[in-house]
C-alpha positions in Angstrom: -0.2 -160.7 -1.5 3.1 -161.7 -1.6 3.8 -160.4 -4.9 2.4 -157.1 -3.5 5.1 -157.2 -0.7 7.4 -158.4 -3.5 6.8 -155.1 -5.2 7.1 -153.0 -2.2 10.3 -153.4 -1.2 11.5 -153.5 -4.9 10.5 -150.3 -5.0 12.3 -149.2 -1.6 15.0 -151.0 -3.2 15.0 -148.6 -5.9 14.5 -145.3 -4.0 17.3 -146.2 -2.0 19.5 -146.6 -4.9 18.6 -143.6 -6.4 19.0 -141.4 -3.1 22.7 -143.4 -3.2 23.1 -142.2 -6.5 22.5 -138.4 -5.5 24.8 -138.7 -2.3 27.6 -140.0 -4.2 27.3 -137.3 -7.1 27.0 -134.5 -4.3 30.1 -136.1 -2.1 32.1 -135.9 -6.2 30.8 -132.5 -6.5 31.9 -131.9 -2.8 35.2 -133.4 -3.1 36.3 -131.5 -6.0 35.2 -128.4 -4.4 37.4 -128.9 -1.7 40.6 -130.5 -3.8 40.3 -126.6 -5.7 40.3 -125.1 -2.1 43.2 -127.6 -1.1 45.2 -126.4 -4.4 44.3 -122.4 -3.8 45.4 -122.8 0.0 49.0 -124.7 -1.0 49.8 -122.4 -3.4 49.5 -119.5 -1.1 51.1 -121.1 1.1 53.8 -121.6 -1.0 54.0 -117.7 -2.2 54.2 -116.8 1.5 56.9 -119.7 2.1 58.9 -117.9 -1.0 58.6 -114.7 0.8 59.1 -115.2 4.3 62.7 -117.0 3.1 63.5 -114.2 0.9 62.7 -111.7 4.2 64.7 -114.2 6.2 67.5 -114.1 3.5 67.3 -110.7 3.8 67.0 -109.9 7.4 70.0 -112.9 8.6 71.4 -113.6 5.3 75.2 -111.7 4.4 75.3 -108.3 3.7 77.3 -108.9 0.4 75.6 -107.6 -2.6 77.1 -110.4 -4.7 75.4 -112.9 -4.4 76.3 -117.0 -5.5 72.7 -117.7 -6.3 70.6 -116.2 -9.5 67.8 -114.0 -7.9 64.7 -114.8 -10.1 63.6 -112.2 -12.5 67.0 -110.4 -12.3 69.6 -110.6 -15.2 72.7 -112.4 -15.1 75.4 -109.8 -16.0 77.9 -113.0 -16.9 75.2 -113.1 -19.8 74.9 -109.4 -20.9 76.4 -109.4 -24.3 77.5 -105.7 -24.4 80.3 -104.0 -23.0 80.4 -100.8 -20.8 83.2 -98.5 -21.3 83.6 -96.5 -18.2 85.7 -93.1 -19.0 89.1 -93.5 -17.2 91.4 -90.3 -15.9 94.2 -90.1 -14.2 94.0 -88.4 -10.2 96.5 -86.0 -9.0 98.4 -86.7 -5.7 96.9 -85.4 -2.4 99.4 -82.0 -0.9 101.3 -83.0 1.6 101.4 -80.7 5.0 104.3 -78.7 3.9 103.0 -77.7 0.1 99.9 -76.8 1.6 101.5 -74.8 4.6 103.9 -73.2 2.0 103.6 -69.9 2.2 102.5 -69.2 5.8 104.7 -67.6 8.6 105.2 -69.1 11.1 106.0 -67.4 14.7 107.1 -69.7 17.9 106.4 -68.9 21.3 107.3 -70.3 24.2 104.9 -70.2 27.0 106.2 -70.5 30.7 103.9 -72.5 33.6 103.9 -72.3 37.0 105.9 -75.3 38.7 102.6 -77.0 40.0 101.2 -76.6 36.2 104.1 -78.6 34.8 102.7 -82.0 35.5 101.0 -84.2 32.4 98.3 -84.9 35.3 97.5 -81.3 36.2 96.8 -80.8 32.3 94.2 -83.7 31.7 92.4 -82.6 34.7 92.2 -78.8 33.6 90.9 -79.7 30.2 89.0 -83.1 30.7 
């Protein structure tokens, strides 16, 4: 008999071993699982990081359009190997008053007020 007991709980030995086996294979299985949701979550996190700096950048950031930094995926014109020629010309002056008033007559009339009318006050009042 007591190789019979012997035997019994060398095999519940063994079942428990093998049900340890199939926990720890399933906890690997599980823990992988979760390091590809850990990477899949961090990296969106980072995109929306990216963005909401670029928004804040945007939003509270100088309203220069040069900027010091390099903007990624826009060209550096510093490293643009060909040259623009832009067409020059010359502009004429502006007229003054008196070229463009040239030819106009001019008639002066002198319009009398009434004594009480006279005042600067009176005036800013009547029109204002």
């Amino acid at each position: 008999m007591a190789s019979s007991a012997k035997d019994i709980q060398l095999r519940e030995l063994k079942d428990t071993i093998s049900q340890l086996k199939t926990m720890a294979s399933e906890q690997t299985e599980l823990i992988k699982s979760l390091r590809l949701i850990i990477d899949e979550k961090s990296s969106h996190e980072k995109a929306l990081q990216e963005q909401v700096d670029y928004l804040t950048k945007k939003l509270f950031g100088s309203s220069n359009e040069r900027r010091s930094e390099d903007i990624p995926g826009q060209q550096n014109p510093s490293l643009l190997e060909e040259e623009t020629v832009i067409w020059e010309h010359t502009r004429k002056k502006k007229a003054t008053h008196e070229e463009l008033f040239k030819g106009l007559k001019i008639e002066k009339v002198v319009i009398p007020l009434w004594k009480k009318n006279r005042s600067v006050r009176y005036a800013v009042r009547r029109w204002f």
